[in-house]
N, C-alpha and C positions, 0 to 999 in steps of 0.2 A: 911637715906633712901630716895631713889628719888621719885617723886611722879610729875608727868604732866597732863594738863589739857588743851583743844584745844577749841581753839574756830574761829567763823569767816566763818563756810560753807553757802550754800546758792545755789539759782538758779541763773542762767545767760543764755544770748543767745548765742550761738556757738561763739566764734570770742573774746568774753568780757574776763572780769578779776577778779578774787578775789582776796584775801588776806587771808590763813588761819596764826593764832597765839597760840603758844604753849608754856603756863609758868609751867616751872621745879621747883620743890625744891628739898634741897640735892645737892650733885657735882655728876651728871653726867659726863663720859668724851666725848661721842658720842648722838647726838640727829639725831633724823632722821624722815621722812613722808613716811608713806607708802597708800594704799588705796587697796580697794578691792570691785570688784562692783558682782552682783548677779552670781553667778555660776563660777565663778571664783578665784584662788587662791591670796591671799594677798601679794603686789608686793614692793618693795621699790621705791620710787621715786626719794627722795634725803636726804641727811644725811653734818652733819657738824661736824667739832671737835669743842666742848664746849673750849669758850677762844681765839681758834686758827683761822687759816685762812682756813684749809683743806674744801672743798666741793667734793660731790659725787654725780653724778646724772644718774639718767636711762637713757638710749639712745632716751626714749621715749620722754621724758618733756627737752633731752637740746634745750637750746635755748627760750625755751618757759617759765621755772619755774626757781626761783631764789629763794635758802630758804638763810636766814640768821641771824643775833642772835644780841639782843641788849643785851650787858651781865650785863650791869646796871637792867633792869629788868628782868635777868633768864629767856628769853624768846627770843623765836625761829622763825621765821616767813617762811611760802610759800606765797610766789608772783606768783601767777599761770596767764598768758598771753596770748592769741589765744587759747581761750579753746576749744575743741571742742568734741562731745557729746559721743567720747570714752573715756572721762577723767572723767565723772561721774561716782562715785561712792562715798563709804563713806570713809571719810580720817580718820588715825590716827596718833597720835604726839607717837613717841617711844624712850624710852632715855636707855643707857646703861652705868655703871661703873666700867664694868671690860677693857674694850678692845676698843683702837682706834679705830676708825670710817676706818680705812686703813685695818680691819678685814674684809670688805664689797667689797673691791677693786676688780676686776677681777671676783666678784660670781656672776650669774644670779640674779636678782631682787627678783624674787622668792626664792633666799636664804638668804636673807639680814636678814628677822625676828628672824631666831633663834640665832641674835649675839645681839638683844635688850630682856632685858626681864623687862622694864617698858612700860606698854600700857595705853592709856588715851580711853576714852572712844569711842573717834569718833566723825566726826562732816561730815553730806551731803553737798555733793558737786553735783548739778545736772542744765546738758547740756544741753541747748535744741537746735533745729536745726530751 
């Protein structure tokens, strides 16, 4: 059974950087970031194949967000870069077992979630300007 756990959110001023980290247990084959800030529906960010090399990312964070996976420690990483205070919100680490992370290819961000169904808890991410 999979089971993830995030950690690493925080404040920062527009411009700066975090780091969030998300350790799995169990074999996931798709991990993935999504976030969801007040009044708003929960989006994907980016996602990787567990092992592999595949990355996936919103149109919104390329360029700016690098997630990647140290698989020595079943764990996941967002490197978030020029943050800026529409990226606030709370993030989630999401992993899934049935279906490659190439299930997410081509869907609006907004449909990414219903191809994951391990969810961690959450951890704040908050912009300021």
């Amino acid at each position: 059974q999979v089971h993830v756990v995030e950690s690493g959110g925080g404040s920062v001023q527009a411009g700066g950087s975090l780091r969030l980290s998300c350790a799995a247990s169990g074999y996931p084959r798709c991990m993935g970031w999504f976030r969801q800030a007040p009044g708003k529906m929960r989006e994907g960010v980016a996602a990787i194949a567990v092992g592999g090399v595949r990355t996936i990312y919103a149109d919104s964070v390329k360029g700016r967000f690098t997630i990647s996976q140290d698989n020595a420690k079943n764990t996941v990483y967002l490197q978030m870069n020029s943050l800026t205070t529409e990226d606030t919100a709370m993030y989630y680490c999401a992993a899934q077992a049935q279906w490659p992370c190439t299930a997410v290819v081509g869907k609006e961000p907004a449909e990414w979630s219903k191809f994951f169904g391990v969810w961690g808890q959450g951890t704040q991410v908050t912009v300021s300007s």
